[in-house]
PDB file of N, CA, C and O in Angstrom:
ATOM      1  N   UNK A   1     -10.364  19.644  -1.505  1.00  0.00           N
ATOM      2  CA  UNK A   1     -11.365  18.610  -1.485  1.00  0.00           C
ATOM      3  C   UNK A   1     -10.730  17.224  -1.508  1.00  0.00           C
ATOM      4  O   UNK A   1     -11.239  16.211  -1.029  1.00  0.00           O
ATOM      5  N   UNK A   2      -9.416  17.319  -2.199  1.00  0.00           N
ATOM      6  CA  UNK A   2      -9.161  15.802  -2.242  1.00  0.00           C
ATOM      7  C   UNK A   2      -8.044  15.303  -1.137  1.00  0.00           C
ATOM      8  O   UNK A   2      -7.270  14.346  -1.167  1.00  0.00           O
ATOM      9  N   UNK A   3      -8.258  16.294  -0.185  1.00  0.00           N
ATOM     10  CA  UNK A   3      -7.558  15.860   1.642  1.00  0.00           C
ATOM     11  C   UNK A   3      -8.335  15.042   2.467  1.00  0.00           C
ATOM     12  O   UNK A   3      -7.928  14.213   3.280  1.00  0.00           O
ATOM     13  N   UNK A   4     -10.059  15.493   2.056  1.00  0.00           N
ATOM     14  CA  UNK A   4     -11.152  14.811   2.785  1.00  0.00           C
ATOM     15  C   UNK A   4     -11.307  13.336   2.428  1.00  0.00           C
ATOM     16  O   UNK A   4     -11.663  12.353   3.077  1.00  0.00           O
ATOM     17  N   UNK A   5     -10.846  13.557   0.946  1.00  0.00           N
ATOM     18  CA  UNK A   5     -11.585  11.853   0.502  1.00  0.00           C
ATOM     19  C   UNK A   5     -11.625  10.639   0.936  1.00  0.00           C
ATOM     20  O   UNK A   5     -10.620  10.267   1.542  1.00  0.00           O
ATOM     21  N   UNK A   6     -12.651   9.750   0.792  1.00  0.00           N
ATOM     22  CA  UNK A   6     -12.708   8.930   1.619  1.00  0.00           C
ATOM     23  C   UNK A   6     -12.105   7.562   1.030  1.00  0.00           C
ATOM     24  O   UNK A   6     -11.785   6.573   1.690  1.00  0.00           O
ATOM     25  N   UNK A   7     -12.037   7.697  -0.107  1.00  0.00           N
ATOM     26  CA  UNK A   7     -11.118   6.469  -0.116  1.00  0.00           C
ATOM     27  C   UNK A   7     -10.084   7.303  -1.301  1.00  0.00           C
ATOM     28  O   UNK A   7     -10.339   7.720  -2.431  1.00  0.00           O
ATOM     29  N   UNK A   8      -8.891   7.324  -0.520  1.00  0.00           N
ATOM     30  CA  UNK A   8      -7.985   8.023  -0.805  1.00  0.00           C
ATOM     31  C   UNK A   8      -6.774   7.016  -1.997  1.00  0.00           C
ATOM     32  O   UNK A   8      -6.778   5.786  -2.049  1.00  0.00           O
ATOM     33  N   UNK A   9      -5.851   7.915  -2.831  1.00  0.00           N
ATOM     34  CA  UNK A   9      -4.975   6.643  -3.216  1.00  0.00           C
ATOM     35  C   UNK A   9      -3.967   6.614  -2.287  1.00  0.00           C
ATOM     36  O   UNK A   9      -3.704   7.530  -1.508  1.00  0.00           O
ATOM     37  N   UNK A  10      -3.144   5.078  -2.409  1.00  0.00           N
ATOM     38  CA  UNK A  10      -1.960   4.480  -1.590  1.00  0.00           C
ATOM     39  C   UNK A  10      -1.131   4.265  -2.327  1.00  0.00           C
ATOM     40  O   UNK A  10      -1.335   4.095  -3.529  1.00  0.00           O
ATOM     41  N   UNK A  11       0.024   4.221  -1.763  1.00  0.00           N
ATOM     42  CA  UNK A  11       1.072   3.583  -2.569  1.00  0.00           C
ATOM     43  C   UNK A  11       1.479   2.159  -1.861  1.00  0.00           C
ATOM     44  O   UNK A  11       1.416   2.256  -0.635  1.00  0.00           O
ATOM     45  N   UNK A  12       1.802   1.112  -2.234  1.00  0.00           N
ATOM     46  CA  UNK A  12       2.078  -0.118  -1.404  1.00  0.00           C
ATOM     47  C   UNK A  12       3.897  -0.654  -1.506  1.00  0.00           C
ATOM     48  O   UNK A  12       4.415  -1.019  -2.562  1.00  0.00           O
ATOM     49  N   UNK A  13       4.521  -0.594  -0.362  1.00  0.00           N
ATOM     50  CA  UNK A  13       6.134  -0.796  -0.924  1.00  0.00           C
ATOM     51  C   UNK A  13       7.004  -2.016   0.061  1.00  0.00           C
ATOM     52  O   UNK A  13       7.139  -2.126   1.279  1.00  0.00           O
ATOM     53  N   UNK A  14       7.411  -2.694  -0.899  1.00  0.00           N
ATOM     54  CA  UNK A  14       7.834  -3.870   0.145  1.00  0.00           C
ATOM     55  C   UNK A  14       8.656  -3.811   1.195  1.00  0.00           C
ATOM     56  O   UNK A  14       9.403  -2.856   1.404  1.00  0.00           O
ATOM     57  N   UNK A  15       8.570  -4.821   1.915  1.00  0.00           N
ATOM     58  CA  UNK A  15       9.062  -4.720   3.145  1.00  0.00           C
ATOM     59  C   UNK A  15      10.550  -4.781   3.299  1.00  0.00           C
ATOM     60  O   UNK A  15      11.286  -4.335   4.180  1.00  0.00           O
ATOM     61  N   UNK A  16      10.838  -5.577   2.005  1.00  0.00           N
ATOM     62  CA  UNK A  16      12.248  -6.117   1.898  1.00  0.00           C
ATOM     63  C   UNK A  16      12.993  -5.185   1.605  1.00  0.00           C
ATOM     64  O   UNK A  16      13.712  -4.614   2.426  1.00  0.00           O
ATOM     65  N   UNK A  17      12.888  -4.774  -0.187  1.00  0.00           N
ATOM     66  CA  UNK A  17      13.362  -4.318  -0.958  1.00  0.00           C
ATOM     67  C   UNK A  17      13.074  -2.458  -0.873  1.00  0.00           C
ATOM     68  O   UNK A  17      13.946  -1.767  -1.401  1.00  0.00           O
ATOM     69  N   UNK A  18      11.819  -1.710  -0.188  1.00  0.00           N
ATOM     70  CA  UNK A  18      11.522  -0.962   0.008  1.00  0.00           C
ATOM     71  C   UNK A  18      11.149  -0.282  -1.639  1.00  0.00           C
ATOM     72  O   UNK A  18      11.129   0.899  -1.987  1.00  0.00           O
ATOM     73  N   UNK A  19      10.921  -1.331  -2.310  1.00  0.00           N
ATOM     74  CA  UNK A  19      10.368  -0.835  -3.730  1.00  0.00           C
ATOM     75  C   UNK A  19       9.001  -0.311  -3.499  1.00  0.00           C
ATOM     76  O   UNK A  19       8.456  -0.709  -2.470  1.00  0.00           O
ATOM     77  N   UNK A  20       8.141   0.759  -4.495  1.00  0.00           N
ATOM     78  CA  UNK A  20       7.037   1.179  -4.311  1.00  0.00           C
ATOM     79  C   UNK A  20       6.524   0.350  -5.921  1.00  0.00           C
ATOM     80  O   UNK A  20       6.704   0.740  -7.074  1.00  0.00           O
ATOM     81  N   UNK A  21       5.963  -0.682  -5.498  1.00  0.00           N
ATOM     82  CA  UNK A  21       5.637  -1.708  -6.624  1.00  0.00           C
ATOM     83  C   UNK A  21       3.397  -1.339  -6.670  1.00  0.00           C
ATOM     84  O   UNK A  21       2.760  -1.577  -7.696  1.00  0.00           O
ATOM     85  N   UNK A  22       2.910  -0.943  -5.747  1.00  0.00           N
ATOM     86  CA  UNK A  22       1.932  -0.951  -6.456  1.00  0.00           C
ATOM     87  C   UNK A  22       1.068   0.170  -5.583  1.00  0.00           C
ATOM     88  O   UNK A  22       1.309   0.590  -4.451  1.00  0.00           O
ATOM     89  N   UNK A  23      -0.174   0.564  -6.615  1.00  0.00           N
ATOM     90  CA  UNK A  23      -0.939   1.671  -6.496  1.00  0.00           C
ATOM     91  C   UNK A  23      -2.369   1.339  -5.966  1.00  0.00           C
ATOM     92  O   UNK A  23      -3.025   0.622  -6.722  1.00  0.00           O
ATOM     93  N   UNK A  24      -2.950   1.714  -4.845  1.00  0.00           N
ATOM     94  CA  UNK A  24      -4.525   1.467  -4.682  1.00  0.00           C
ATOM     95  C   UNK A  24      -5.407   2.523  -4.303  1.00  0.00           C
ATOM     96  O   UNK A  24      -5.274   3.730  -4.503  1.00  0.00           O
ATOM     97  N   UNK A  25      -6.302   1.921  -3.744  1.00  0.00           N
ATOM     98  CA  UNK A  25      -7.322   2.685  -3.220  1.00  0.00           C
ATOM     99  C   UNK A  25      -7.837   1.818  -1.847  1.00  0.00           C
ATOM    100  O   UNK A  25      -8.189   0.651  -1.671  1.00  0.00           O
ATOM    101  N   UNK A  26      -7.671   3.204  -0.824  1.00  0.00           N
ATOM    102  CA  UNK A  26      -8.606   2.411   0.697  1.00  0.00           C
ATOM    103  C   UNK A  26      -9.338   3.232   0.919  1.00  0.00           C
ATOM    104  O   UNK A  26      -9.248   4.386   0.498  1.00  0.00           O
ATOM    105  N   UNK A  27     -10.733   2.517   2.059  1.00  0.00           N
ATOM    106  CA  UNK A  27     -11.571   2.970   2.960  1.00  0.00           C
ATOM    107  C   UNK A  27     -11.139   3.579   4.133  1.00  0.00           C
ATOM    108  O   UNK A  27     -10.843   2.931   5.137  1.00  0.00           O
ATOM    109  N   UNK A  28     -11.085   4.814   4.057  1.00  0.00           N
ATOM    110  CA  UNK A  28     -10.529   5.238   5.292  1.00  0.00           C
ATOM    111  C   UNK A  28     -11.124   5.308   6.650  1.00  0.00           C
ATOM    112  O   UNK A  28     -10.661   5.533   7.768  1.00  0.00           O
ATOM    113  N   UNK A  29     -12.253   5.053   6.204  1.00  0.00           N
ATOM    114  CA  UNK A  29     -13.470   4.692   7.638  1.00  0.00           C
ATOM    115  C   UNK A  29     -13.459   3.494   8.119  1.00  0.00           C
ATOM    116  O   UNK A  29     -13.713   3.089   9.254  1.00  0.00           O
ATOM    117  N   UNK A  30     -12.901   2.528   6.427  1.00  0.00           N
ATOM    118  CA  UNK A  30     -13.097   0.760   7.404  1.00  0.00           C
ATOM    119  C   UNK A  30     -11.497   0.913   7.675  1.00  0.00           C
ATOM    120  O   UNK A  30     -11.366   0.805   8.895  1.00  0.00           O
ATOM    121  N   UNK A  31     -10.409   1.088   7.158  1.00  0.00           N
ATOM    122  CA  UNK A  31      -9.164   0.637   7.889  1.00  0.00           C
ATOM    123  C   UNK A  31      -8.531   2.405   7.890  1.00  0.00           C
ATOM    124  O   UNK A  31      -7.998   3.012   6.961  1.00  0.00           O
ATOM    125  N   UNK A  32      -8.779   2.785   9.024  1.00  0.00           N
ATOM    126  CA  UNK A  32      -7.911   4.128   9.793  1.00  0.00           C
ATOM    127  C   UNK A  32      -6.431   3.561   9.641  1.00  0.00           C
ATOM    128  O   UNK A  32      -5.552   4.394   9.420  1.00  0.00           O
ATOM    129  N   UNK A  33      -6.147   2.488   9.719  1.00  0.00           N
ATOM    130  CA  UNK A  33      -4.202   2.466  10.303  1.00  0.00           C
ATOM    131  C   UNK A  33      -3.695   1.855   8.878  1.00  0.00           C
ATOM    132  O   UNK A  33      -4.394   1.183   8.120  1.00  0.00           O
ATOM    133  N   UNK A  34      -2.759   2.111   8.736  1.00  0.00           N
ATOM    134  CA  UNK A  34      -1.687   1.654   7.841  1.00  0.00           C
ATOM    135  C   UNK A  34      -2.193   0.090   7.026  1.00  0.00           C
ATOM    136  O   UNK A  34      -2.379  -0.954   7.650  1.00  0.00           O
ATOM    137  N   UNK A  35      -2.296   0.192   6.021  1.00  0.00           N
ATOM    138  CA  UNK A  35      -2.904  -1.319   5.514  1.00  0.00           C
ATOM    139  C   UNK A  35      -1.193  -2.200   4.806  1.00  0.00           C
ATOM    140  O   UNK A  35      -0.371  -1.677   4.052  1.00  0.00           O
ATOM    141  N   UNK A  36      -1.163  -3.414   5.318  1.00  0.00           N
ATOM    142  CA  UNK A  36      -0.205  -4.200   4.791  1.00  0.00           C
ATOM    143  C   UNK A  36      -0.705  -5.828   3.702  1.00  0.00           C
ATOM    144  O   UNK A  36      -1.544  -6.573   4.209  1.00  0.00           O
ATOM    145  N   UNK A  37      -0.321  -6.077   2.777  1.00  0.00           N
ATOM    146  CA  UNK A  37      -1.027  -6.786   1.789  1.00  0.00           C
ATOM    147  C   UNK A  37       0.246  -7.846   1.762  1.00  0.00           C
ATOM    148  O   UNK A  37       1.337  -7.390   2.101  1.00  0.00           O
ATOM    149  N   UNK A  38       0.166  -9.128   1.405  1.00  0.00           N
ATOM    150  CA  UNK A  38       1.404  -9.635   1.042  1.00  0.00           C
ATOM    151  C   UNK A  38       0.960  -9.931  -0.238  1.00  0.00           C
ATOM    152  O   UNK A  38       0.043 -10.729  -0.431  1.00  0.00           O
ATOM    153  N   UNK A  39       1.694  -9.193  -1.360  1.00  0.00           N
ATOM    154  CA  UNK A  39       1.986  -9.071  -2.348  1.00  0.00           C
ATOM    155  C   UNK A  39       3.022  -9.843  -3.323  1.00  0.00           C
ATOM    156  O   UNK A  39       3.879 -10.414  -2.649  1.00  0.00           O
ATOM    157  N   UNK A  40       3.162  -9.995  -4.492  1.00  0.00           N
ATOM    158  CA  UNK A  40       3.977 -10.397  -5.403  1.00  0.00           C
ATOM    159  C   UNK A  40       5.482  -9.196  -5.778  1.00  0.00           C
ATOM    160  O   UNK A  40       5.119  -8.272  -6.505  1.00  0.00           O
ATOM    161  N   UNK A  41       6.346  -9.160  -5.553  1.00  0.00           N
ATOM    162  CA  UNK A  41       7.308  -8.701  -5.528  1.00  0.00           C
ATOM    163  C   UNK A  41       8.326  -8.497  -6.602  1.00  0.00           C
ATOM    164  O   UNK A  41       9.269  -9.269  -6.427  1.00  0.00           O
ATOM    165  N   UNK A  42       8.536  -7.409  -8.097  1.00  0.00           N
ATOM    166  CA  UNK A  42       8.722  -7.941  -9.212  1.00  0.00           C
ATOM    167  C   UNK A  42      10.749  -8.172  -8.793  1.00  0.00           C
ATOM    168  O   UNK A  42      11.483  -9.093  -9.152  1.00  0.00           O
ATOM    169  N   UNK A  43      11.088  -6.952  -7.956  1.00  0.00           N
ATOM    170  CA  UNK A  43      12.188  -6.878  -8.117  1.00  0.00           C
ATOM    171  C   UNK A  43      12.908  -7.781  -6.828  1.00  0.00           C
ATOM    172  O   UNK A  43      14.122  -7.883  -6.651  1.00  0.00           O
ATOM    173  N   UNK A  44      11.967  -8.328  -6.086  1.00  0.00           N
ATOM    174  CA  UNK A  44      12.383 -10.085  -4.863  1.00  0.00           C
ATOM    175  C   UNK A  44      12.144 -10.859  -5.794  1.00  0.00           C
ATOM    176  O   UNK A  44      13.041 -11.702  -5.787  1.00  0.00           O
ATOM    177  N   UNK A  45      11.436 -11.053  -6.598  1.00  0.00           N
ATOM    178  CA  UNK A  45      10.740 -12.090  -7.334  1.00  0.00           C
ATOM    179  C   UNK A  45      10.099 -13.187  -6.281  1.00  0.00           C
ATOM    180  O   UNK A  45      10.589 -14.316  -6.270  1.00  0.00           O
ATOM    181  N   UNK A  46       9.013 -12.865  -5.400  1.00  0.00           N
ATOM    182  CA  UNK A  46       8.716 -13.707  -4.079  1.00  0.00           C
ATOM    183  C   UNK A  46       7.467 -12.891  -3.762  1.00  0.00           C
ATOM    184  O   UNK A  46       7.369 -11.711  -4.099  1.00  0.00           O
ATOM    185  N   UNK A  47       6.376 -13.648  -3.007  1.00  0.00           N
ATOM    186  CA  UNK A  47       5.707 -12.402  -2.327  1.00  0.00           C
ATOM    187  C   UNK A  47       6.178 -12.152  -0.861  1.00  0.00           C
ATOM    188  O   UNK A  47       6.286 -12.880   0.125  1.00  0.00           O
ATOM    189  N   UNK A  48       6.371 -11.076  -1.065  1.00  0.00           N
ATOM    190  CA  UNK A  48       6.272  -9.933   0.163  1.00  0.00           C
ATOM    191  C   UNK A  48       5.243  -9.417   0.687  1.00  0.00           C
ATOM    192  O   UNK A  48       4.137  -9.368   0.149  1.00  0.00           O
ATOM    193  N   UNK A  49       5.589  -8.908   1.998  1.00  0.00           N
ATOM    194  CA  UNK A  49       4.679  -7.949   2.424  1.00  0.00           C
ATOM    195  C   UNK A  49       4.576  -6.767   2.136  1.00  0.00           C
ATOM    196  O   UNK A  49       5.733  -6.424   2.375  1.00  0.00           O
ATOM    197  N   UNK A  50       4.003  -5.741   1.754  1.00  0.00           N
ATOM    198  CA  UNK A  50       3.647  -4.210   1.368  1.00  0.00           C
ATOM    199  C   UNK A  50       3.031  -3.957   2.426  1.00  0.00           C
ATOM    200  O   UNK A  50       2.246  -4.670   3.049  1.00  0.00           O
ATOM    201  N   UNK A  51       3.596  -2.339   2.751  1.00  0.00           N
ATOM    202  CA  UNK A  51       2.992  -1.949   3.376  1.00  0.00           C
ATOM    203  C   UNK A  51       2.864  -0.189   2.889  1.00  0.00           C
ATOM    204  O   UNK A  51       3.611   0.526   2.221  1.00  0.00           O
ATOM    205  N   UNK A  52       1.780   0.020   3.461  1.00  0.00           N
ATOM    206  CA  UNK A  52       1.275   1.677   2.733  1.00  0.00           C
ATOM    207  C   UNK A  52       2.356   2.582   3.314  1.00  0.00           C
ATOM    208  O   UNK A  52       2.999   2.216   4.299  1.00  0.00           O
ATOM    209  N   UNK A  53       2.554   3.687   2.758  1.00  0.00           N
ATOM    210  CA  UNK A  53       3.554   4.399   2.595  1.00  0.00           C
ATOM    211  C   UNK A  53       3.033   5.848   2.518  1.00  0.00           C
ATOM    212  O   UNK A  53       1.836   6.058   2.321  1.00  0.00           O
ATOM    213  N   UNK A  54       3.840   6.755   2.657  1.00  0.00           N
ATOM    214  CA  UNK A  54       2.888   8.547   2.680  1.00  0.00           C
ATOM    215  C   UNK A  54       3.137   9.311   1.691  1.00  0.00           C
ATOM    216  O   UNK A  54       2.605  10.418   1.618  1.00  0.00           O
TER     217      UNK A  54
END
């Protein structure tokens, strides 16, 4: 049941550093593709971009 779900959890990991710095939740009906956030970065100390991860 929890393959179907519709808003599934993510993991979010920077672009730079390839750290997995934060945890969410998406709509998988409103964004189908890969979601990228620019984020606060603890171990750049900068924001970065995140991007979802599998």
């Amino acid at each position: 049941m929890a393959a179907t779900d519709v808003r599934p959890k993510i993991t979010l990991a920077c672009q730079e550093c390839k750290h997995r710095n934060y945890i969410t939740r998406k709509n998988r009906r409103n964004t189908p593709d890969r979601l990228e956030l620019k984020k606060y970065c603890r171990n750049c100390r900068t924001h970065q971009a995140h991007k979802e991860t599998r």
